[in-house]
C-alpha positions in Angstrom: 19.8 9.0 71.3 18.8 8.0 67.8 21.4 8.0 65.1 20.5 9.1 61.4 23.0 8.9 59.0 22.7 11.8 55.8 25.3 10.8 53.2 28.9 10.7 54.8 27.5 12.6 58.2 25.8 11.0 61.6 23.5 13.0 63.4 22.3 12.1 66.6 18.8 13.0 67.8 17.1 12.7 71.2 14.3 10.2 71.8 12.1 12.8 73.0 11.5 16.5 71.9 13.4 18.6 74.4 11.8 20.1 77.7 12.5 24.4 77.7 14.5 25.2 80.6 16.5 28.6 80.9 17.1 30.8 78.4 15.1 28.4 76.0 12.2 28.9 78.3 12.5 32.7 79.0 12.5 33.4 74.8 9.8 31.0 74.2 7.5 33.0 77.3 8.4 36.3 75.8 7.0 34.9 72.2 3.8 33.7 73.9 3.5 36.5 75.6 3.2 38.5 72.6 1.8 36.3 70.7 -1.2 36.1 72.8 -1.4 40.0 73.0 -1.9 40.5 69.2 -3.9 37.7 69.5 -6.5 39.8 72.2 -6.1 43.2 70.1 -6.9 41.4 67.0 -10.2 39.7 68.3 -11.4 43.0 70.4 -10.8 44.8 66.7 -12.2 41.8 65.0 -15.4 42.0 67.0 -15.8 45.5 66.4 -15.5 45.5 62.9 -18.0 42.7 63.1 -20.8 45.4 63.7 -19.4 47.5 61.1 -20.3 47.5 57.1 -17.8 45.6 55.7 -16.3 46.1 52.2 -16.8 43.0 50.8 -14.7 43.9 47.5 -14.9 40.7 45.2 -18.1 40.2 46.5 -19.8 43.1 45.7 -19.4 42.0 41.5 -20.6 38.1 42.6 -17.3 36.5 42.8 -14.6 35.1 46.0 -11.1 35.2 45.2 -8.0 33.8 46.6 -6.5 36.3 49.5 -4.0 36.9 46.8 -6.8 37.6 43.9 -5.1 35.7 41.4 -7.7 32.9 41.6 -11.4 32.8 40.8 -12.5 30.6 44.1 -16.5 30.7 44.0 -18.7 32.7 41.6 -21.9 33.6 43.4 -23.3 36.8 41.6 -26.5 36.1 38.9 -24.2 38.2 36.4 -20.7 36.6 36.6 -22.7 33.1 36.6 -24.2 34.1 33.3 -20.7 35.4 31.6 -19.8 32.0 31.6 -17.3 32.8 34.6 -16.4 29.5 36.9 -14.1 28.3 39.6 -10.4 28.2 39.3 -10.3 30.8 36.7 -7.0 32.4 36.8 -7.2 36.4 37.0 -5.2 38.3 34.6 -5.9 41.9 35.2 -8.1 44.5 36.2 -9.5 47.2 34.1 -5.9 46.1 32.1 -3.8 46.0 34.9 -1.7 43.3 34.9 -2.5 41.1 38.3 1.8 41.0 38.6 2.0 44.4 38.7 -0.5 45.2 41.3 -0.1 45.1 45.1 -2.4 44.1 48.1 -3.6 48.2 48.0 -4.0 48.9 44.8 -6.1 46.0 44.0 -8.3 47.1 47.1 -8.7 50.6 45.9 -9.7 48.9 41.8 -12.4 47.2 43.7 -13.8 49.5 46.1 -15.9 51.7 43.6 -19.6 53.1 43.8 -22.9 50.9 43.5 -23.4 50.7 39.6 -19.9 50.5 38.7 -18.9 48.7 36.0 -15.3 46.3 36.1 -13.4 45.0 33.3 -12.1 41.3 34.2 -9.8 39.5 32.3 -9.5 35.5 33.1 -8.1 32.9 31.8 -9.7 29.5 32.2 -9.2 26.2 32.1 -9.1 25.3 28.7 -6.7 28.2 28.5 -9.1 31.0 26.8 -8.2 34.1 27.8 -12.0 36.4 27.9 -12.7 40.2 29.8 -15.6 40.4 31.2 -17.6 43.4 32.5 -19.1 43.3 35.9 -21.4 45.8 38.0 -20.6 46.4 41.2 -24.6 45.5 43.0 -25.4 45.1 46.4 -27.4 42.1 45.3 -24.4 40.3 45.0 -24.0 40.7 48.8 -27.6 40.4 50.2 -27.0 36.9 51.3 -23.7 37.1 52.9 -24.5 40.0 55.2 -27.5 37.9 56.4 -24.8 35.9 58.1 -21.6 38.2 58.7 -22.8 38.5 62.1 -22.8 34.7 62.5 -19.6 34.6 61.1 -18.2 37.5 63.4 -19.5 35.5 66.4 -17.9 32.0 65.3 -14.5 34.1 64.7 -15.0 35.3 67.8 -15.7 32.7 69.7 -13.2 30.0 68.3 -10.5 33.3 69.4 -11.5 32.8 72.6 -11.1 28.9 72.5 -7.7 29.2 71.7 -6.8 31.9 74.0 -8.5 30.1 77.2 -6.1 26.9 75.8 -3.3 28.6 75.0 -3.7 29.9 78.5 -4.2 26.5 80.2 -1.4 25.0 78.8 0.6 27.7 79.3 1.2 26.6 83.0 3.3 23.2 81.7 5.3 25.4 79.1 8.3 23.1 80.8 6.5 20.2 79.0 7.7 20.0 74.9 4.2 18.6 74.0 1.9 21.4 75.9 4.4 24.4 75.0 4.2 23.6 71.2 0.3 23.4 71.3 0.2 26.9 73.5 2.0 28.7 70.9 0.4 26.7 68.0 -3.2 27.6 69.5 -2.3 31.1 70.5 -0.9 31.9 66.5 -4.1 30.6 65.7 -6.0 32.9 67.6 -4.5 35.8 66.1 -5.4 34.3 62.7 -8.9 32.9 63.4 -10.5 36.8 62.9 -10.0 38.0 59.9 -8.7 42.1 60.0 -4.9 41.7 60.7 -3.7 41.0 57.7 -6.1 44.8 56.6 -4.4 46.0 59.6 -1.0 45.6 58.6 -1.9 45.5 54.5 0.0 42.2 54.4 -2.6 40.1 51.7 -0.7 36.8 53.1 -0.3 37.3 56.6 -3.6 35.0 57.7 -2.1 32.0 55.2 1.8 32.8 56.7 0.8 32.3 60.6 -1.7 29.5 59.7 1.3 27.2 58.5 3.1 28.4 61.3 0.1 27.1 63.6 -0.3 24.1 61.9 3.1 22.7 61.9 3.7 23.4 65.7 0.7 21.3 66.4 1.5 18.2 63.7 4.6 18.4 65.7 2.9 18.2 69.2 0.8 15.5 67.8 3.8 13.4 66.6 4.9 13.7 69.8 1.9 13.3 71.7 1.5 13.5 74.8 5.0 12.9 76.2 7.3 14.5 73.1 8.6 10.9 72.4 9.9 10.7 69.1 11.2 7.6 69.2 12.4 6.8 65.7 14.7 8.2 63.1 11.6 8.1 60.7 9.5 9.9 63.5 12.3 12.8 63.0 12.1 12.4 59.0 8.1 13.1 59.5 9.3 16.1 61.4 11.5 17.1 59.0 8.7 17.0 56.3 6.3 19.2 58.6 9.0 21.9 58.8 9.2 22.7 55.3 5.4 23.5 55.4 5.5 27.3 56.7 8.5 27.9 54.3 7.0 26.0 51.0 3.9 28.7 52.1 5.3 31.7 52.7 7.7 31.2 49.4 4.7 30.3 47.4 6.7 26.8 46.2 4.0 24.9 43.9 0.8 27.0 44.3 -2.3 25.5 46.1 -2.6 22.0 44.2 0.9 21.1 45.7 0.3 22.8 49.1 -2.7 21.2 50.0 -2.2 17.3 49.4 1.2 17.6 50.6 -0.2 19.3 54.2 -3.1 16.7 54.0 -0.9 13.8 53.7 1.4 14.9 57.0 -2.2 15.1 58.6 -2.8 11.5 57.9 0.8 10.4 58.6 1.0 11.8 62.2 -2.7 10.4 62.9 -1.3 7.0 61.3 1.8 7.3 64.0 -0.7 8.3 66.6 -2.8 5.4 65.7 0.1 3.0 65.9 1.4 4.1 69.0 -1.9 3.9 70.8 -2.4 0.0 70.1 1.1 -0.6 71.6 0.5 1.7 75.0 0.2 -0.5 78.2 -3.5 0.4 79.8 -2.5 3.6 81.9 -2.8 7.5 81.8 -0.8 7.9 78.4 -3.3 5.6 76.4 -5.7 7.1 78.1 -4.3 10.8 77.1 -4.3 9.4 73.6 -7.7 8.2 74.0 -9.3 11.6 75.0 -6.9 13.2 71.9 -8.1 11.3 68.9 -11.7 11.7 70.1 -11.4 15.3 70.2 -9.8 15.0 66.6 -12.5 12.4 65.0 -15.1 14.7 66.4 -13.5 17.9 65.1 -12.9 16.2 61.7 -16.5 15.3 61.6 -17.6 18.5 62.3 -14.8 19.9 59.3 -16.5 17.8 56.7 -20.1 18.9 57.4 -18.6 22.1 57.7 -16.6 22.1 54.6 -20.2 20.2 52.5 -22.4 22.8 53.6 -19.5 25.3 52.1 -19.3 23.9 49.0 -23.4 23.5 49.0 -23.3 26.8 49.4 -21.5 27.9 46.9 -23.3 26.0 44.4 -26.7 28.1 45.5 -24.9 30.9 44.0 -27.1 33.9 44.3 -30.0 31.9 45.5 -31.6 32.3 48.9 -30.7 29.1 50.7 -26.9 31.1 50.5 -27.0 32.4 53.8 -28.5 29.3 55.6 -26.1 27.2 53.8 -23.1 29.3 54.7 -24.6 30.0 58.1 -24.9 25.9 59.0 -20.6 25.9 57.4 -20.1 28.4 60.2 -21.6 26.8 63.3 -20.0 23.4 62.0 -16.2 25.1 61.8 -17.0 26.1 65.2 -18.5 23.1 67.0 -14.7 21.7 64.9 -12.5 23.8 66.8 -14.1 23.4 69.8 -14.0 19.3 70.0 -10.6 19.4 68.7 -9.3 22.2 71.8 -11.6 20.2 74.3 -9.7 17.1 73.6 -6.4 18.1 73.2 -7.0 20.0 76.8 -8.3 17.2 78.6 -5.8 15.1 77.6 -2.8 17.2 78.0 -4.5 18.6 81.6 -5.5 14.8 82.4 -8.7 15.8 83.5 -11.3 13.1 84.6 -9.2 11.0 81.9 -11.2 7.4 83.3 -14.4 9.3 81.8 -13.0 8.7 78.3 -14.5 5.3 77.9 -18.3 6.5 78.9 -17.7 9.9 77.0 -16.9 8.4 73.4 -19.3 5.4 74.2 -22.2 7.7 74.3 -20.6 10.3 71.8 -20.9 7.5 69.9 -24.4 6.3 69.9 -25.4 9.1 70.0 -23.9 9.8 66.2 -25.4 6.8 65.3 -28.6 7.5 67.0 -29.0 10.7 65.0 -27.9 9.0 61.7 -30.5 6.2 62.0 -33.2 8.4 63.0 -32.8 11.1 60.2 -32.5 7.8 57.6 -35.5 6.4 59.1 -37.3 9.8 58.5 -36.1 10.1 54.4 -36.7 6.7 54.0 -40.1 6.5 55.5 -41.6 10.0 54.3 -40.5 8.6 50.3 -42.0 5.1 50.8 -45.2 6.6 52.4 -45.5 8.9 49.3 -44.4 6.2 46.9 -46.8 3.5 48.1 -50.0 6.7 48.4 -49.4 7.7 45.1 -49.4 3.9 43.4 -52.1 2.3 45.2 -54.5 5.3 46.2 -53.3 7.8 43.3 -53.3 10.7 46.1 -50.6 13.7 46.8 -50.2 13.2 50.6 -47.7 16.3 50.9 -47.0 17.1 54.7 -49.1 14.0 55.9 -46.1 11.7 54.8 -43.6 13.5 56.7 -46.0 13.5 59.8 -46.7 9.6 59.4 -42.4 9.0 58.6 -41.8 11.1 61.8 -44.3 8.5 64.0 -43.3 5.9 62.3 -39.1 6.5 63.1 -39.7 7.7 67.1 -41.6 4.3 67.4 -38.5 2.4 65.7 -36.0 4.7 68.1 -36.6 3.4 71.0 -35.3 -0.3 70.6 -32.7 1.3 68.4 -31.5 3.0 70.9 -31.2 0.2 72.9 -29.7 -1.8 70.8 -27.2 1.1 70.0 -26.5 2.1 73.4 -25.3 -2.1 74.3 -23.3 -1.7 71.0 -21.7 0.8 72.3 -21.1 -0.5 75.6 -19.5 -3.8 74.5 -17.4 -1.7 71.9 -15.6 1.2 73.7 -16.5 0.1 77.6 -15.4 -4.0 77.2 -13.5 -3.3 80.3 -16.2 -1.6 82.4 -18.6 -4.4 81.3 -16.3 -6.8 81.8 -15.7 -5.5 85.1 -19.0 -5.1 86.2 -20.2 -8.2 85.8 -17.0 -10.4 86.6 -16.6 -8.5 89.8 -19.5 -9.1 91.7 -18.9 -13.2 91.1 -15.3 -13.0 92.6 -16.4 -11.3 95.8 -19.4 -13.7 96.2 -17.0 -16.5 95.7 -14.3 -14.6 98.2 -16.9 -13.9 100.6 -16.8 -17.3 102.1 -13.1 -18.1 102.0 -11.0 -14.9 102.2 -10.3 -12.2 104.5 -11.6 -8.7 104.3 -8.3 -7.4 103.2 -7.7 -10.4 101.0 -11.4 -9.3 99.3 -10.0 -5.2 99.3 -7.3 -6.6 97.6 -9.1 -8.2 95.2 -10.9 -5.1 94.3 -8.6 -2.9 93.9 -6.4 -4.8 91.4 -9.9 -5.4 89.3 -10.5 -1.5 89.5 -7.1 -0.8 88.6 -7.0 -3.6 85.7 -9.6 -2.3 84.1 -10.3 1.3 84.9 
């Protein structure tokens, strides 16, 4: 038990988060349970709707708003660009309606009007100028996001069924604090990952409601990860902290610019504690647990920032045509995301073929670097071609340069790749090298002295040292 004293009171908390037995475990089986049923009606309806014409509302007048509509998130449209409109704006009203004094519904039925229409904006921006513009509703504004609402139904769709399939996995260890928490985390966040139930059930915040809900069960599976120790009072403080998320969301405390760094920074605190408790785990099946959970984590956070980039590249296109293939490369990043950071959470928790997590990041890893080097071999080769062409021989090579930079980086691949891939080797398989090569010696030296059982002996306590 850990003691934590709180002005004249001492509370004292358990070591480890608490396994669900009995009535604990009965409630927490009926929540999953329906849970994951919304979460199955919501991505069957969310699929559907995928095939359907959508009413895209803000975007049909160039401009994405917060679910709420009080913010100005992205302006896309060729006419709300040129009314001087930007990001962050703050919404006032429509067509003089004060934004306070309009629900979820009403603002749905303002914005769903005939092609031509014309809507009367009134923003406030950052300097604090308060303007009403005029905007025609024009299926223009939309031509470049329905090239990739099917994309987008399909990576909703898909990262659903991600979630379900773990929630469903790690349903069988529900006993387990650690693989219960992430169930129900992953299964909220399948009813949330496609977009209609908050339409369904005309609730604007519902998506952002069961997203901190999500979110906080699995920063509190992580801090316990992967056995629910705790350990600390300050581990329980960190706890504490994540707690207040969903509550500080639902009750709109601080708006967005307080939300967000404060969510981000309990991110980086329970990666931090993850980190720390990693370098003092014994070699075994926990480390190798955590092992398998941060690579699934560093790979999904990869993914998230390309993802997130080609977002914000795409919004900066506006209404120009690299939009959809932008937005569409956003989509399949967010996906490949979710998916590295359920694989790895699932193999770890399920300890499945946990010695493979050595050879898997190894390679993961070269590869990355593989792909990095080649694509800055490309760039850098295809602009000194052209640079050196157009100085000494005063010639426009055009395509030829990119030809020549692509020869000239699959010649330099191949003893980077070798030089990458023993990188890697000494870097995350020391062990396995070390094993393989010391190994061999000590059973040549054995062979002439020792038994065969004192050599199986031997052998075995190598393997098990290093492996």
């Amino acid at each position: 038990m850990i003691s934590l004293s709180v002005a004249r009171w001492r509370i004292r908390l358990p070591e480890t988060l608490p396994r669900l037995t009995g009535t604990g475990l009965r409630i927490f089986s009926i929540i999953w349970a329906a849970t994951i049923a919304t979460a199955l009606i919501v991505t069957v309806f969310g699929t559907w709707q995928s095939f359907k014409p959508y009413p895209y509302r803000w975007l049909n007048y160039g401009l994405s708003a917060s679910s709420s509509g009080s913010e100005i998130f992205a302006v896309t449209g060729q006419q709300a660009q040129q009314s001087g409109i930007r990001a962050g704006d703050e919404v006032l009203a429509i067509d003089g309606r004060p934004m306070r004094a309009l629900d979820f519904a009403e603002q749905r039925r303002l914005l769903d009007r005939p092609e031509g229409a014309v809507l009367a904006l009134t923003l406030r921006n950052a300097q604090g100028e308060v303007r009403t513009h005029r905007l025609t509703r024009a299926a223009s504004n939309t031509r470049e996001v329905e090239k990739v609402r099917l994309l987008q139904g399909f990576s909703e769709t898909v990262s659903s069924i991600a979630f379900l399939i773990a929630a469903a996995l790690l349903f069988r260890r529900r006993r387990e604090p650690v693989p219960a928490l992430l169930a129900l985390a992953f299964a909220t966040n399948a009813a949330t990952a496609n977009t209609p139930l908050a339409d369904i059930l005309d609730i604007p915040f519902l998506s952002e409601w069961m997203g901190s809900l999500s979110l906080a069960m699995l920063l509190v599976g992580l801090a316990g990860f992967p056995d629910g120790r705790i350990g600390s009072a300050r581990s329980w403080t960190i706890i504490g902290l994540i707690l207040l998320y969903p509550p500080a969301v639902i009750l709109r405390v601080g708006g967005p610019w307080i939300i967000m760094p404060y969510v981000l920074s309990l991110c980086a605190v329970v990666l931090v504690r993850m980190a720390l408790r990693y370098r003092q785990m014994p070699a075994g099946i926990m480390r190798q647990q955590v092992r398998w959970g941060f690579f699934g984590l560093a790979t999904g956070t990869f993914w998230l920032i390309l993802s997130g980039m080609a977002f914000l590249a795409a919004q900066g296109t506006g209404a120009g045509g690299q939009y959809s293939q932008l937005h569409g490369l956003s989509l399949i990043c967010s996906l490949f995301a979710t998916i590295s950071m359920v694989g790895g959470l699932l193999v770890s928790l399920l300890r499945y073929r946990l010695y493979d997590a050595d050879t898997v990041i190894g390679r993961s890893a070269a590869y990355g670097v593989l792909t990095l080097g080649f694509v800055a071999l490309f760039a850098a080769g295809e602009k000194l071609i052209e640079t050196l062409c157009e100085t000494y021989l005063d010639a426009q090579v055009g395509a030829l340069a990119g030809g020549l930079a692509a020869a000239l980086a699959a010649v330099l691949i191949v003893p980077l790749h070798h030089r990458v891939s023993g990188w890697a080797e000494r870097r995350f398989q020391r062990q396995l090298l070390r094993l393989s090569q010391g190994l061999p010696q000590i059973v040549g030296d054995l062979r002439e002295t020792g038994s065969v059982g004192q050599i199986a002996e031997t052998v075995v306590d190598s393997a098990a040292r290093n492996v």
